[in-house]
C-alpha positions as CSV (number, residue, x, y, z in Angstrom):
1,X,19.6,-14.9,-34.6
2,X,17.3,-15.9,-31.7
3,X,20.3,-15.1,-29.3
4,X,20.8,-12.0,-30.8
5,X,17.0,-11.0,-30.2
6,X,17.3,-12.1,-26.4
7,X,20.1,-10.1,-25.8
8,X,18.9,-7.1,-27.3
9,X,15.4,-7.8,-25.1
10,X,17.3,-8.3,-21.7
11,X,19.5,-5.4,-22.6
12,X,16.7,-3.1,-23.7
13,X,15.3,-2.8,-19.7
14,X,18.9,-1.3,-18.4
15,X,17.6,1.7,-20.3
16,X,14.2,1.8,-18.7
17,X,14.0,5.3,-16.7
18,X,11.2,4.5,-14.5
19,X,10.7,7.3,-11.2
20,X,9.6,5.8,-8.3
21,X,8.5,9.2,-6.6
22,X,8.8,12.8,-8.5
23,X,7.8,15.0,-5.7
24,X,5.4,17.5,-5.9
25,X,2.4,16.8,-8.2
26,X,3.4,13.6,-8.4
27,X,0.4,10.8,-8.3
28,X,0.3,7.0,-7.4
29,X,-2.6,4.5,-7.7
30,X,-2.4,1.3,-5.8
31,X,-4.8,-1.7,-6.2
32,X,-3.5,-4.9,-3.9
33,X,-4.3,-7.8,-1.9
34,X,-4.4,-6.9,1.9
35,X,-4.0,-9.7,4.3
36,X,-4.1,-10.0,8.0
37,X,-5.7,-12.4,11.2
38,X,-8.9,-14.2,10.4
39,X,-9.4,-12.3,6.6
40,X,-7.9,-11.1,3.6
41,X,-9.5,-8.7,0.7
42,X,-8.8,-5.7,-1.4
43,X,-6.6,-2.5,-0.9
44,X,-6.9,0.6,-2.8
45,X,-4.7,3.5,-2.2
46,X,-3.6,7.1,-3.5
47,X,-1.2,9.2,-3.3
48,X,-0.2,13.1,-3.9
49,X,3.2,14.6,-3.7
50,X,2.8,17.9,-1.8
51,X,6.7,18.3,-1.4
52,X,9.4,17.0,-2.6
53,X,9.7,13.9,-0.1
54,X,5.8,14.3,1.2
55,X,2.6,12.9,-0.1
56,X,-0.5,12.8,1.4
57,X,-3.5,10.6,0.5
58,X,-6.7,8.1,0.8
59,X,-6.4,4.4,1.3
60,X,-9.4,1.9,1.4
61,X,-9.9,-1.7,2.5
62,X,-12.5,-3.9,2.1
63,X,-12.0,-7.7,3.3
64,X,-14.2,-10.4,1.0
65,X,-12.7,-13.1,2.8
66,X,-13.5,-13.8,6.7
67,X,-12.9,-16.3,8.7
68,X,-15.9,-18.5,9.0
69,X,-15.6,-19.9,12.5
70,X,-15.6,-15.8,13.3
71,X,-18.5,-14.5,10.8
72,X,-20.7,-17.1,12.6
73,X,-20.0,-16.3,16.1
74,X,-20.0,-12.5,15.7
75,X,-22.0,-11.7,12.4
76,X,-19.0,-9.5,10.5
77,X,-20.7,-7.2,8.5
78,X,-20.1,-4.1,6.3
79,X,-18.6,-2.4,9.1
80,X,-16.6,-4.5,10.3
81,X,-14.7,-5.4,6.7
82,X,-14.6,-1.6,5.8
83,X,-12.1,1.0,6.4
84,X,-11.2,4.0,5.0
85,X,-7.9,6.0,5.7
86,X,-6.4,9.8,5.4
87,X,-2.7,9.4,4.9
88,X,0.6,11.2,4.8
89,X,4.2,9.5,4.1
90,X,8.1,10.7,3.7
91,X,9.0,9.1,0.4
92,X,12.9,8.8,1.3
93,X,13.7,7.5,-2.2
94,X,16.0,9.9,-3.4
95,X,17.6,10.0,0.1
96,X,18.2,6.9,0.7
97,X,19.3,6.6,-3.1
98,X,19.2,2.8,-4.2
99,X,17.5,3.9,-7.2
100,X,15.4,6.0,-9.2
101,X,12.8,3.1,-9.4
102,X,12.8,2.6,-5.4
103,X,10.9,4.4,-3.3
104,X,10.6,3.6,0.9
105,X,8.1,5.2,2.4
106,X,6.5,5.3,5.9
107,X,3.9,7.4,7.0
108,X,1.0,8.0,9.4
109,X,-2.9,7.4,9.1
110,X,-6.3,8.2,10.4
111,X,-8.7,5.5,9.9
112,X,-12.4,5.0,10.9
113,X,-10.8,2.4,13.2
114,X,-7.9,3.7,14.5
115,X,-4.3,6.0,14.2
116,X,-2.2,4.2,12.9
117,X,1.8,4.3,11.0
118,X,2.9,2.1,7.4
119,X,5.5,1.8,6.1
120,X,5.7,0.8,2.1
121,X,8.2,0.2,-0.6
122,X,7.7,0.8,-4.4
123,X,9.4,-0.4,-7.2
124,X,8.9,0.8,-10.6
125,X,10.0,-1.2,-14.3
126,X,8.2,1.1,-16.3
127,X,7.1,5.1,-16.1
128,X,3.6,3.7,-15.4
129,X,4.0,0.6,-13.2
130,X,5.6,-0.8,-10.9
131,X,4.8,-3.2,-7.4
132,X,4.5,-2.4,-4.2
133,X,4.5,-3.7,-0.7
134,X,3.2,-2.0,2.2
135,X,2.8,-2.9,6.2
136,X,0.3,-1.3,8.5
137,X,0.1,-1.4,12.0
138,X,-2.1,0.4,14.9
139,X,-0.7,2.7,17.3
140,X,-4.0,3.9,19.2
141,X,-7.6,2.4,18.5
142,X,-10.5,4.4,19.6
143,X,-11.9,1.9,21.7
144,X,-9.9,-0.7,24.1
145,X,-12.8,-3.3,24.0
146,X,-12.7,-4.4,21.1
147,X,-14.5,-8.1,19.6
148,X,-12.9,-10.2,17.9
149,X,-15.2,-8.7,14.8
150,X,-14.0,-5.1,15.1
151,X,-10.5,-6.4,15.7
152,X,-10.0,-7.0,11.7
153,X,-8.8,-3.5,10.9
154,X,-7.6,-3.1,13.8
155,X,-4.4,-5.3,13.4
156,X,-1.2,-5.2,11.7
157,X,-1.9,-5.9,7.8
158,X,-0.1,-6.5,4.7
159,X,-1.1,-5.5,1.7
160,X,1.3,-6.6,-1.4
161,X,0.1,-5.6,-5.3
162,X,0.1,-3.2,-8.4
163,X,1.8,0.7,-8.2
164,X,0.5,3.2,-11.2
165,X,1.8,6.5,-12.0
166,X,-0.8,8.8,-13.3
């Protein structure tokens, strides 16, 4: 009997329709752990399908964890641990067609810090959530002398985590 009620559990998930991205009107929240040189903290981001492959949005970091050695030396405050970023990605999906759980994404931001590209990848097990994965990198800062301090959003960063449908 027990056997019977594993099988029918593990079974159960091949019928799971979960959509990774829907396309217009289509909404994600994102809530992660963002990691890069010398700190690591929390990563918020949302997303707005304004097409069928294209969604725009907002994402937000804040570091809580700094290296010491670095906080010391250059005083890291609010500023410095902060960023906030307009966003816009091609969700490719349903072009590149692993499956309707999957989406690939990159994309393009404006920060506070700098321009910079992403590119993320969302998996879904349920209508509602799923995981994601997501790396962000700098193309251009706004200013090419920078201190170690202002150099902490202003590297490539990984941020790894929860993906909601809403």
């Amino acid at each position: 009997m027990k056997n019977l009620f594993l099988l029918l559990a593990l079974t159960s998930t091949l019928f799971i329709n979960a959509q990774a991205f829907e396309g217009k009107g289509d909404t994600k929240f994102q809530v992660g752990l963002n990691a890069q040189d010398n700190g690591s903290g929390l990563n918020l981001s949302y997303d707005y399908g304004i097409g069928e492959n294209i969604s725009i949005g907002l994402s937000t970091t804040y570091l809580l964890g700094v290296n010491e050695d670095l906080d010391n030396l250059y005083d890291v405050d609010f500023g410095d641990r902060f960023d906030l970023k307009a966003r816009f990605n091609a969700n490719l999906g349903n072009v590149i067609n692993v499956s309707d759980n999957f989406d690939l994404y990159p994309g393009l931001s404006f920060s506070f810090k700098n321009f910079g590209g992403h590119v993320g990848a969302r998996y879904f097990f349920t209508d509602g959530f799923g995981v994601y994965s997501e790396l962000n990198f700098p193309l251009a800062t706004y200013d090419e002398n920078l201190n170690p301090a202002e150099k902490l959003n202003n590297q490539v960063t990984l941020n790894i985590g929860a993906s909601f449908n809403l």
